[in-house]
C-alpha positions, 0 to 999 in steps of 0.5 A: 598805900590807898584806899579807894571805895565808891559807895554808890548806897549803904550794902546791907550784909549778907544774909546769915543761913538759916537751917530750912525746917519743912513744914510738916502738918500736925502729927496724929498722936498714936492714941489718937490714931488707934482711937478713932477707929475704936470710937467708931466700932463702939458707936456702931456696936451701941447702936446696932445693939439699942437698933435690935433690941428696939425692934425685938421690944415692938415685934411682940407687941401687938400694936406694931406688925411689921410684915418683914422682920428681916428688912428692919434687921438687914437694915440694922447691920447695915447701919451698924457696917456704915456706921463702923468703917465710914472713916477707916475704910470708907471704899469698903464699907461703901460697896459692901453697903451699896452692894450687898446691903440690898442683895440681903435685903430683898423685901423690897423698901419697907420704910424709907428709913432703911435707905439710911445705910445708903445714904451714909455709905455714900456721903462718906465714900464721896467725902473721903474720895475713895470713889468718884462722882460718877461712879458713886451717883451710878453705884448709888442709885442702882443699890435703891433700885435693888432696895425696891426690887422685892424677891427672895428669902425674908423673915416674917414677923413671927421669925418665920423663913418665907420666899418674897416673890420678885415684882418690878412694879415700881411707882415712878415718882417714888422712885425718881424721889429716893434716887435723887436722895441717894444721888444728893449725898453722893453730891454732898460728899464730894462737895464736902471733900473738895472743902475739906481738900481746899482748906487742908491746902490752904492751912498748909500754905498759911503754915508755909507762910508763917515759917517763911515770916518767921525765918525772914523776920529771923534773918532780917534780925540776926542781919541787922546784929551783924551790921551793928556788931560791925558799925560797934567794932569801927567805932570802937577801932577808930577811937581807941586807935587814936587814944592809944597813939595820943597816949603813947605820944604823950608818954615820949615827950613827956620830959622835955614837954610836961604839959604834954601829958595833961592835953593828951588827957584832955583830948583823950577825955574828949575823943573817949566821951565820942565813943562812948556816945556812939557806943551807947547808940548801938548798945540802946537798940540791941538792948531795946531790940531784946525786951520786944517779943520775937512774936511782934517782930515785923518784916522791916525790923531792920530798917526801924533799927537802921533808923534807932541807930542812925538817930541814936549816934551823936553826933549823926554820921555823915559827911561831916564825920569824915572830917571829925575824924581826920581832926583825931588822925590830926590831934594823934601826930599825922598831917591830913590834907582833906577835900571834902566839898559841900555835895551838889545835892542831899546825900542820903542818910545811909549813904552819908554813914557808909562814907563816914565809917570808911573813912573812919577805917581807912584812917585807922589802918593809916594809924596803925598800920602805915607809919606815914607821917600825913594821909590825902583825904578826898571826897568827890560828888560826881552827880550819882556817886560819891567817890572817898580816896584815901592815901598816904604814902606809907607801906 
């Protein structure tokens, strides 16, 4: 039987498969999604009703005589309409405003403040993307123009229906100014939406990253429990194989050796303390491992831990473990001839514990398995690799 393995650097061991959860933003509540537009409807409602009352309040009141009564209620429901549907139905409510709302108006602009249900149809069509920067900047400007053209039915003041005649003089500058304030929100809605666009991708990339951290972090962890489960089963497997063949050696020659008893328990004692040692190496990093909160994990956990466990073994596995353990295959009945040369350079820490665990299984299955009365251990440093041969002439 032989066991040949050349370990050229320690192998880390597979990677356990984790279930891909997708990253999925966060899920507007059902109250939340109805919410919304109600909120918006109830703020449009409250303010088309304080809007008209304030206007009937001053029309009979003889220190304010507006000429057109209707442009201020025209302006009113507009407001109220752009208020209403700027986030629930921003494309509509953008050409019902920019469209209809001057086509109703017809007094031509009698207060720059009823450009107002412009403008906020505008920056919200542009914010919410639903129309394009051309388009909205054209659609705009040429609802102000509307504004300004006078002509058709208005209301007077004293609620009388009268007929605006149509002028199209218009003062340039004037003109020039509210058109590029219409254009203004226009740009600042699609400005806003192109924020609003970044940070969305952004938020959702940095999701991404936290589950692809934690899923690593969980996979580095998870890696690392499997690899110290394994370095427990050989240390245990090497050491309590060896017991159990010292003990049973003992048993049989217990009547013509008595003293045989007593070195066994005494080797015994000796080779159970290593264990133990090494035992409680792994044990200490899987429990240090379970008070840290999995919130303070690193992404390289596993290679703190490898050192935990490499500093925590008594003594350090490395090369000469190799030969500690041929001295148990030794003490346990077998005769072993073992090579192993000082290395022509340092052997890395990872390196020297990959030899010294397969050895250790190496010899164990020559224990228990084999039934060969001696086993040819040897060691080769060739320069870039280490060669381990283990033989016996054993099954």
């Amino acid at each position: 039987m032989q066991d040949s393995v050349t370990p050229g650097g320690a192998a880390l061991p597979p990677a356990v498969p984790l279930p891909s959860t997708p990253v999925t933003g966060p899920r507007p509540s059902t109250s939340l999604t109805v919410a919304t537009p109600l909120r918006d409807v109830a703020l449009a409602a409250a303010l088309a009703l304080a809007w008209f009352v304030t206007v009937d309040v001053l029309r009979t009141e003889q220190w304010w005589n507006p000429r057109w009564v209707s442009a201020w209620w025209w302006c009113g429901a507009a407001l109220a309409v752009a208020v209403a549907g700027r986030r629930t139905h921003p494309a509509a409510t953008f050409w019902a405003v920019v469209v209809g709302y001057p086509l109703a108006y017809r007094t031509g602009l009698q207060s720059e403040l009823h450009l107002a249900p412009v403008l906020v149809a505008a920056f919200a069509g542009a914010r919410a993307g639903v129309v394009g920067p051309v388009v909205g900047a054209l659609a705009t400007a040429g609802g102000t123009l509307a504004l300004l053209v006078p002509g058709g039915l208005v209301v007077t003041r004293d609620l009388a229906l009268g007929l605006a005649p149509w002028r199209l003089a218009l003062d340039t500058s004037y003109t020039v100014a509210l058109v590029c304030l219409a254009c203004a929100a226009v740009a600042l809605g699609v400005v806003v939406h192109r924020l609003e666009a970044a940070s969305a991708d952004l938020a959702a990339r940095n999701a991404e990253l936290r589950r692809l951290q934690a899923e690593r972090t969980e996979r580095a962890v998870l890696a690392e429990r499997t690899r110290i489960a394994r370095e427990l089963h050989d240390v245990v497997a090497h050491h309590v194989s060896a017991i159990v063949v010292r003990a049973q050696a003992a048993t049989r020659v217990a009547a013509r050796r008595p003293e045989a008893p007593v070195e066994a328990t005494e080797w015994i004692a000796g080779a159970g303390k290593e264990a133990l040692a090494a035992m409680r190496g792994l044990v200490h990093v899987l429990r240090t491992d379970d008070r840290v909160a999995p919130s303070a994990l690193a992404a390289d956990r596993a290679g703190a831990a490898s050192a935990a466990v490499t500093a925590d073994l008594a003594p350090a596995p490395g090369l000469d473990d190799v030969a500690r353990a041929a001295a148990r295959l030794r003490d346990a009945g077998v005769a072993v001839d073992l090579a192993v040369p000082a290395p022509a350079r340092e052997v890395p820490a990872d390196v020297g514990l990959a030899v010294a665990r397969i050895a250790q299984e190496a010899l164990t299955n020559v224990l228990l398995h084999s039934h060969a009365a001696h086993v040819d251990v040897r060691v080769e440093d060739t320069g870039t690799h280490l060669h381990l041969t283990v033989r016996d002439p054993g099954p």
